[in-house]
C-alpha beads as a LAMMPS data file, in Angstrom:
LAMMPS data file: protein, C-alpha beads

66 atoms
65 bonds

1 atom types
1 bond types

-500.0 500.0 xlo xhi
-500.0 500.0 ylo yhi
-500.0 500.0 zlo zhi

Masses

1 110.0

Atoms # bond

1 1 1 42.856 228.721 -363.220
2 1 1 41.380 230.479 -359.974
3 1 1 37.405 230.772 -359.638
4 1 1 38.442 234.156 -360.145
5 1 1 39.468 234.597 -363.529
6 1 1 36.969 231.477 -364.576
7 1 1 34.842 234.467 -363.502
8 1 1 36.400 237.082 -365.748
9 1 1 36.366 234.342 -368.593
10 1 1 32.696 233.825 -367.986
11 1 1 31.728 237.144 -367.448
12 1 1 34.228 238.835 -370.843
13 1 1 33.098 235.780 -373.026
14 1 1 28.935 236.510 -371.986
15 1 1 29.420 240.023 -371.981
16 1 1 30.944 239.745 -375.668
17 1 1 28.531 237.181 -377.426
18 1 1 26.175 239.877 -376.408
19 1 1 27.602 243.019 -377.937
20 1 1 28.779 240.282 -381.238
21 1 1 24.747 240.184 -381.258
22 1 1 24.182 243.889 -381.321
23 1 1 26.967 244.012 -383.864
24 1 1 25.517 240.954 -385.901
25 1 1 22.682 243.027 -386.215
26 1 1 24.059 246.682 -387.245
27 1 1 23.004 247.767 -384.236
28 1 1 26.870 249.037 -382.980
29 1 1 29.281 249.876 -385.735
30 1 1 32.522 247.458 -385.880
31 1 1 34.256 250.445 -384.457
32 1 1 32.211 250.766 -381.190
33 1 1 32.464 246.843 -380.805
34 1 1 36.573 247.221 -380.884
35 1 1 36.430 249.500 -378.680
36 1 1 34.115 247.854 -376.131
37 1 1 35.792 244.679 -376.736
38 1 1 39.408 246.709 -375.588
39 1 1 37.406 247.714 -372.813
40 1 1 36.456 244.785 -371.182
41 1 1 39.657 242.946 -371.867
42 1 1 41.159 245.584 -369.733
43 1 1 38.468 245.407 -367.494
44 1 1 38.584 241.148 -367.298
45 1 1 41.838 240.482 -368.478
46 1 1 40.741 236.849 -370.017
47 1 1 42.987 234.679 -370.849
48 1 1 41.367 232.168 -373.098
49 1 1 39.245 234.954 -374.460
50 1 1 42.294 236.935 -375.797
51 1 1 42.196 233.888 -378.169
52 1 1 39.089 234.788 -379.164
53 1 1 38.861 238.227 -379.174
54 1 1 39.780 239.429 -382.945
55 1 1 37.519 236.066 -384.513
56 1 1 34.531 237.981 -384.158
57 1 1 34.974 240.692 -386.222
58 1 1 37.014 237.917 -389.107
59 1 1 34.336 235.423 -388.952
60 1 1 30.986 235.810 -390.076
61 1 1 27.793 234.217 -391.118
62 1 1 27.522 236.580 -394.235
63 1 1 31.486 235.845 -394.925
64 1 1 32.600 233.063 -397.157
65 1 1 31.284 231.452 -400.002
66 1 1 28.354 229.403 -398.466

Bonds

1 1 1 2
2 1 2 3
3 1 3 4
4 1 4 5
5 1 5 6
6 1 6 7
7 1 7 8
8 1 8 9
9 1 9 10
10 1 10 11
11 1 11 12
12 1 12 13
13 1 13 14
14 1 14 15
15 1 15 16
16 1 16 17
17 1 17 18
18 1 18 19
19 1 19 20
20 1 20 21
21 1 21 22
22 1 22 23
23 1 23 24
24 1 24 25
25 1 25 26
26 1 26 27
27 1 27 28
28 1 28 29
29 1 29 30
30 1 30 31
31 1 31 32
32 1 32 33
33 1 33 34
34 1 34 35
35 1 35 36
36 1 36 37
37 1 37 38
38 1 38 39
39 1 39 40
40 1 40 41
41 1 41 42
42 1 42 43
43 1 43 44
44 1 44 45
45 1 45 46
46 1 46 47
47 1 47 48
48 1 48 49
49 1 49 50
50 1 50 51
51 1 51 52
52 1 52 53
53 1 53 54
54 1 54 55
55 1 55 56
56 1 56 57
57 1 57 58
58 1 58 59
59 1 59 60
60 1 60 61
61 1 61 62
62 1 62 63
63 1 63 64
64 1 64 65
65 1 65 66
């Protein structure tokens, strides 16, 4: 991996932990966090974080039986 797209990883996985907060907290729809997250994996193209990218809106804290 080139510093370069460490960068993109870095800078797609920061940039979506923050809008997972804002969604976390009903402040964007799950809509508006699809399409941000399409928009920045255009924008990055990240490979480890197309891994990642569909978890967020499968996984969380209020899911599951805990």
């Amino acid at each position: 991996m080139t510093q370069k797209q460490f960068d993109c990883e870095l800078i797609y996985e920061i940039t979506m932990l923050l809008f997972g907060s804002l969604l976390d907290k009903n402040i964007i729809s799950d809509e508006e966090y699809g399409i941000i997250d399409t928009n920045m994996r255009e924008k990055y193209k990240p490979l480890l974080g197309m891994l990642y990218a569909q978890n967020h809106l499968i996984i969380k804290e209020s899911d599951g039986n805990m």
